[in-house]
C-alpha positions as CSV (number, residue, x, y, z in Angstrom):
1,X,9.8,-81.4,47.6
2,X,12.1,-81.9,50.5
3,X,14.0,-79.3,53.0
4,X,16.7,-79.8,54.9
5,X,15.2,-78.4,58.0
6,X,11.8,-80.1,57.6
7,X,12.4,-82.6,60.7
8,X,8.4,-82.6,61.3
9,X,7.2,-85.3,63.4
10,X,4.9,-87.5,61.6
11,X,3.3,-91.0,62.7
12,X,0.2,-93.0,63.5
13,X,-0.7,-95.4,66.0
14,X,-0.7,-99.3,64.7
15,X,-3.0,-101.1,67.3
16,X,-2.0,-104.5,68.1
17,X,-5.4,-105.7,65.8
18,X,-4.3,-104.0,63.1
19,X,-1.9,-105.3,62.3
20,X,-3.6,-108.4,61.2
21,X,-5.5,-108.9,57.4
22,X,-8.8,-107.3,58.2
23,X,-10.3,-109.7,55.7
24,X,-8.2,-113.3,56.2
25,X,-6.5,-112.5,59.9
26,X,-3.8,-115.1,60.4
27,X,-0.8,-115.3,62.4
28,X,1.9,-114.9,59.4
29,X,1.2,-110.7,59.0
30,X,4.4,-110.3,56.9
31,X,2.3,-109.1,54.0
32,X,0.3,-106.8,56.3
33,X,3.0,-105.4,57.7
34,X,4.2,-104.3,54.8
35,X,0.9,-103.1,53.4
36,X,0.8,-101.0,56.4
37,X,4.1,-99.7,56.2
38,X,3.8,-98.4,52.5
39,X,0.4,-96.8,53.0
40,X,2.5,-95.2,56.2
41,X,5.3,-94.4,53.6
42,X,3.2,-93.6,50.9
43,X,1.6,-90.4,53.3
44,X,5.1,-88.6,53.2
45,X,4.9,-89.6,57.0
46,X,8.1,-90.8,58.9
47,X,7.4,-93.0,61.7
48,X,5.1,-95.3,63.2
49,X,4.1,-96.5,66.5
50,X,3.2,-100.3,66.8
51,X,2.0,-101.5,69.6
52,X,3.8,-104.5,70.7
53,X,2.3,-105.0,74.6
54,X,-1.2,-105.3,75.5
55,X,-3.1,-106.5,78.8
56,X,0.2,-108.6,80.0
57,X,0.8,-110.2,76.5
58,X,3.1,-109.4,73.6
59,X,3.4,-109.1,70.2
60,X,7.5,-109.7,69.8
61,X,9.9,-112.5,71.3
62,X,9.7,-111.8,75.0
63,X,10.7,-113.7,77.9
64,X,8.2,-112.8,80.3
65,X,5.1,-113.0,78.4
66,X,2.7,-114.8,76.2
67,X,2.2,-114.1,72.7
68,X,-1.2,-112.1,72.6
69,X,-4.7,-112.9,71.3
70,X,-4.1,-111.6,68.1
71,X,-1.3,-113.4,67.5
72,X,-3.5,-116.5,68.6
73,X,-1.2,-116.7,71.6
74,X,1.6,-118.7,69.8
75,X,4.7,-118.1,68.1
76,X,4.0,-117.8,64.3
77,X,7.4,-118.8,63.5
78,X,9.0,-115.8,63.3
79,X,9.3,-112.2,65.1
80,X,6.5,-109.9,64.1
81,X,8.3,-107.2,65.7
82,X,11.9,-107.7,64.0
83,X,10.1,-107.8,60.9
84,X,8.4,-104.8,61.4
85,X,11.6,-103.2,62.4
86,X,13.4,-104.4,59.7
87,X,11.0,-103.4,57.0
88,X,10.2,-99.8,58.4
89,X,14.0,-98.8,58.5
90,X,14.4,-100.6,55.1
91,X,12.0,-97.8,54.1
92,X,13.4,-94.9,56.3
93,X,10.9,-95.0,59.1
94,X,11.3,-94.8,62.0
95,X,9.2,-97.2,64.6
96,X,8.7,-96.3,67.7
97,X,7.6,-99.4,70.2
98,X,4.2,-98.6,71.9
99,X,3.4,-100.7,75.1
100,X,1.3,-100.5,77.7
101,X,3.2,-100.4,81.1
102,X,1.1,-100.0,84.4
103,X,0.7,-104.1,84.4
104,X,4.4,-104.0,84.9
105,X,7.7,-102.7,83.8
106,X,8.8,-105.1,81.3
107,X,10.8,-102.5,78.7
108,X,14.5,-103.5,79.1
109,X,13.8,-106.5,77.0
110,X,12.3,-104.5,74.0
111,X,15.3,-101.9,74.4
112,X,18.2,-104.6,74.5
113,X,16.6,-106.7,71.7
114,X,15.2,-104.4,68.8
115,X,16.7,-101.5,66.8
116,X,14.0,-99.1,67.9
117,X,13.9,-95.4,67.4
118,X,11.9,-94.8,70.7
119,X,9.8,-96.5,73.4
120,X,6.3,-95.3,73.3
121,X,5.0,-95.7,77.1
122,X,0.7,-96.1,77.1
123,X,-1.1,-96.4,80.1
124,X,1.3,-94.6,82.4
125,X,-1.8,-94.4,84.8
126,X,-4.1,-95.6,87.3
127,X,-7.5,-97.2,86.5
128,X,-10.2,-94.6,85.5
129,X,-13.2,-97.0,86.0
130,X,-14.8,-99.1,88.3
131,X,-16.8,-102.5,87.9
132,X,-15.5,-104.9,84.9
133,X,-19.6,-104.0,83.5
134,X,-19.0,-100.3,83.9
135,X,-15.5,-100.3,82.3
136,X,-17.1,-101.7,79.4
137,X,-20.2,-99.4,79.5
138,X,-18.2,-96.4,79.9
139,X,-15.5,-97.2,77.2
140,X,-18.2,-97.2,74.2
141,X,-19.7,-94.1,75.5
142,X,-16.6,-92.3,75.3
143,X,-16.2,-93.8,71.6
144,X,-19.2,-91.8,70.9
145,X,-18.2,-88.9,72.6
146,X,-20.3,-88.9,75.9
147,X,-20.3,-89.5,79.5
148,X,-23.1,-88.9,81.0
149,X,-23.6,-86.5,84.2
150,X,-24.6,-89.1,86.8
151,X,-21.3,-91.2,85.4
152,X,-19.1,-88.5,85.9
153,X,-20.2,-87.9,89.2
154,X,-19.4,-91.3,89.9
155,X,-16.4,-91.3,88.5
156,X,-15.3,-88.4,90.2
157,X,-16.4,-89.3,93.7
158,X,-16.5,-92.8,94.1
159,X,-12.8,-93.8,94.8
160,X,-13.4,-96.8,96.8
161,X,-14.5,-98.8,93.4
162,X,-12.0,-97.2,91.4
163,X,-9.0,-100.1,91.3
164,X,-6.8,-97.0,92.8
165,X,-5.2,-99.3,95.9
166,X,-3.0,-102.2,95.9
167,X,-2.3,-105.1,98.4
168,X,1.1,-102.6,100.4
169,X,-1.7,-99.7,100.2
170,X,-5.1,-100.8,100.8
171,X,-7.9,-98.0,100.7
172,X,-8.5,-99.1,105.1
173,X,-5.1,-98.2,106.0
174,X,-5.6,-94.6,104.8
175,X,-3.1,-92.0,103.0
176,X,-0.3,-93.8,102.4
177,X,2.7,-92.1,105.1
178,X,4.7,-89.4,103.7
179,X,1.8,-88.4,101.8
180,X,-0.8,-85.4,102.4
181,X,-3.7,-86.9,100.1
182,X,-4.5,-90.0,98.2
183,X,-4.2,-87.9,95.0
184,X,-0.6,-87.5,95.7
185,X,0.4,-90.8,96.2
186,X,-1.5,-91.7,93.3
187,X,0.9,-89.5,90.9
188,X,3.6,-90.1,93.0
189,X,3.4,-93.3,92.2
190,X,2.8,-93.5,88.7
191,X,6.2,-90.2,88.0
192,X,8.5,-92.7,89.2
193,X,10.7,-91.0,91.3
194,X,-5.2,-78.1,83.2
195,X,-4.5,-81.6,82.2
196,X,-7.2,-83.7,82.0
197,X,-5.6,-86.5,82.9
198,X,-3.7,-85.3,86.0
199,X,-6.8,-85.0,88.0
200,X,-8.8,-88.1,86.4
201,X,-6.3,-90.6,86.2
202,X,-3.3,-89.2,88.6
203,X,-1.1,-88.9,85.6
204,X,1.1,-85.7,85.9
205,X,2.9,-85.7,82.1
206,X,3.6,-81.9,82.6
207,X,6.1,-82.9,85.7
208,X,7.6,-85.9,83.2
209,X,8.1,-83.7,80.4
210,X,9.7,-80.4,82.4
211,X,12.1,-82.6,84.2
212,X,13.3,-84.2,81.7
213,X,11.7,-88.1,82.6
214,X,10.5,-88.3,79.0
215,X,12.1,-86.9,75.7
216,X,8.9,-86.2,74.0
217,X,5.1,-86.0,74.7
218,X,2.5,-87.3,72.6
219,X,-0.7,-87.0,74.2
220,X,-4.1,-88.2,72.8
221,X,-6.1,-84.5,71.9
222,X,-9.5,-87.2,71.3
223,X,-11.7,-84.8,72.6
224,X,-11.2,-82.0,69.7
225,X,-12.1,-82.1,66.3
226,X,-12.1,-78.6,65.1
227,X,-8.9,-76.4,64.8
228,X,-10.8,-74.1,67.6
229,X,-10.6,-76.7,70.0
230,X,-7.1,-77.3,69.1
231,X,-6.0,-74.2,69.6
232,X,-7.9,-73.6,72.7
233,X,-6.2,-76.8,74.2
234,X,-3.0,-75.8,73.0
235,X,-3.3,-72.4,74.4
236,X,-4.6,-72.9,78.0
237,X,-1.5,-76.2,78.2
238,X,1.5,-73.5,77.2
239,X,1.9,-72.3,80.5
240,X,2.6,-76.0,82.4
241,X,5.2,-77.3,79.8
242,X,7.1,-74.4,79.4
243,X,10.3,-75.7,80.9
244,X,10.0,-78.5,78.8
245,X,9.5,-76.1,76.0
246,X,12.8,-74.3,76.8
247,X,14.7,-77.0,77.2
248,X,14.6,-78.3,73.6
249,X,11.9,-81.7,74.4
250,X,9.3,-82.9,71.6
251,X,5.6,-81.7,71.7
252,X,3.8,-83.5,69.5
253,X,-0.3,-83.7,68.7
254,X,-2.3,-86.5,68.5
255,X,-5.6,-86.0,66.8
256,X,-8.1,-88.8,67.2
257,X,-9.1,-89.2,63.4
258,X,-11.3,-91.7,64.5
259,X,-13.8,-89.2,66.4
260,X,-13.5,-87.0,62.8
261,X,-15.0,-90.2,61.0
262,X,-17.4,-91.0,63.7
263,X,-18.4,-87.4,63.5
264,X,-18.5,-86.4,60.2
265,X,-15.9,-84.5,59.8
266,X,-13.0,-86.4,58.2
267,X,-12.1,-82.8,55.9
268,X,-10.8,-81.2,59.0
269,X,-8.2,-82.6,59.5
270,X,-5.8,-80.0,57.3
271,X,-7.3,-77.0,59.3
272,X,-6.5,-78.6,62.4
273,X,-3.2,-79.8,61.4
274,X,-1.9,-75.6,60.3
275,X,-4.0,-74.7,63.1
276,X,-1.5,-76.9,65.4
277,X,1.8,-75.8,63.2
278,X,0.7,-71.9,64.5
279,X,2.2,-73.1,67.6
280,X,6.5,-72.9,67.0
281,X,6.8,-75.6,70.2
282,X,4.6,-78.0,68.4
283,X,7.0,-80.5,66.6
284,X,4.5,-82.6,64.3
285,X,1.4,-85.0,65.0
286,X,0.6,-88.6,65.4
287,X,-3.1,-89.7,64.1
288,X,-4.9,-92.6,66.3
289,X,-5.3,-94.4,64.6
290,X,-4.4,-96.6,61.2
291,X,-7.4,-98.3,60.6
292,X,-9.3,-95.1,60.2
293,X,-6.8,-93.4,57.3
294,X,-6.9,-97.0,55.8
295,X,-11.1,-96.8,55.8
296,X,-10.5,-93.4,54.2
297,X,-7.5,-93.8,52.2
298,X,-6.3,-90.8,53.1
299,X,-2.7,-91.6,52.2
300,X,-1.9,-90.3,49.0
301,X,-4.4,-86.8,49.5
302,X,-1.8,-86.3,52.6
303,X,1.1,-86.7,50.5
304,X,-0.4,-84.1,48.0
305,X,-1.9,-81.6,50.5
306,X,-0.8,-80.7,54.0
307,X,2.4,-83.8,54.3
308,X,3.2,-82.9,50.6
309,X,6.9,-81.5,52.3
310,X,8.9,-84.3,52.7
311,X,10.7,-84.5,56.1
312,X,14.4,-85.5,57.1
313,X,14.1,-88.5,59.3
């Protein structure tokens, strides 16, 4: 069944690891890749976002940096990333190329060498944590779900420990000039020229997506698994995009499928995902991430149930 004006937005989020045979990882992932790009297919989805940059090393032919640790840090022989291209537009996808930036701004290359369909920019964001030993504490206690009250407190108040300062603006030569607060150099900083993350992390996506900095927004709704929540989020975050809303830019909702696993409640997913096409701004959904439909194979039930229109691409 397809309609002409079905343009639905619909992807998930390849993670540099999987991208590699669970089973027999090894360097050549041509077969993977293609594994993972007709399970992708096979969902009536239309695009994918593979993450080709992580902590300062790549997963394509780049100039700047190393091949990363799940490549083994070599070149296999051939571009993982061209291949991927090539084989996802050989099956009308599109791919979308998901780094993470804050380490630096290496995106040209990736523009001027690969037949994308869009740059997916992670990590647009200061440092939410403090000691190497507390990063790691905190990050599996958000997996589950929690953070507890005197880490919050911590988190909130202790901005000396924070990795928020760098060498031109250290923390003892106080708000940087120009600026009224910290906080506002902080976003400043990080826009280039309600939300959760504009107050934990100084990253003011609202501003990016009204004026125009970014053509569509695909933020990471992890802490919601029920359509409730979803529509609770979705209705208190109207109000700041609106502009962006007007002006014709791509809202899309990213549902962490891994926290329905974890919690037990993989079957919502089809309530949240009508729940979320309630809203007429809302332009489709990106899932984080593939492991967890591949653990469910969840593929062909999308492609019969809620993905069971076919979308123009």
């Amino acid at each position: 069944m397809y309609e002409l004006n079905n343009d639905e937005f619909r992807a998930v989020w390849v993670i540099t690891w999987e991208q590699l045979d669970p089973v027999w990882p090894h360097p050549d992932n041509r077969d993977r890749i293609c594994e993972i790009l007709d399970n992708i297919k096979a969902a009536n989805m239309n695009a994918v976002l593979w993450q080709v940059r992580q902590s300062g090393t790549a997963y394509y032919r780049s100039s700047y940096e190393p091949f990363g640790k799940y490549m083994f840090y070599s070149d296999p022989g051939y571009d993982p990333f061209a291949y991927a291209v090539e084989q996802a537009h050989a099956r009308g996808l599109e791919i979308h190329a998901w780094m993470n930036v804050f380490e630096c701004r290496g995106a040209a290359e990736i523009v001027r060498n690969y037949d994308i369909d869009g740059l997916h920019l992670d990590y647009v964001r200061w440092n939410e944590f403090t000691t190497p030993e507390r990063t790691e504490q905190l990050k599996q206690l958000m997996k589950e779900g929690l953070t507890p009250t005197d880490m919050m407190h911590e988190f909130v108040h202790n901005k000396k420990g924070r990795y928020l300062y760098d060498v031109e603006h250290p923390y003892k030569a106080g708000v940087p000039e120009g600026f009224d607060t910290w906080e506002d150099w902080w976003r400043w900083s990080v826009t280039w020229d309600t939300w959760q993350a504009y107050g934990r992390v100084f990253q003011d996506a609202a501003l990016w997506f009204n004026n125009g900095y970014v053509d569509q927004l695909m933020p990471m709704h992890y802490h919601w698994t029920t359509p409730d929540g979803f529509y609770d989020a979705l209705t208190r975050w109207e109000p700041s995009i609106q502009p962006g809303i007007n002006e014709g830019r791509l809202y899309t909702v990213g549902p962490g499928s891994y926290k329905f696993s974890l919690n037990g409640v993989w079957g919502n997913h089809p309530w949240v995902i009508a729940t979320c096409r309630g809203f007429t701004w809302v332009d489709g959904f990106q899932f984080f991430s593939y492991r967890w439909w591949d653990d469910h194979q969840y593929w062909v039930e999308a492609s019969k149930t809620f993905f069971m229109r076919k979308t123009k691409v």
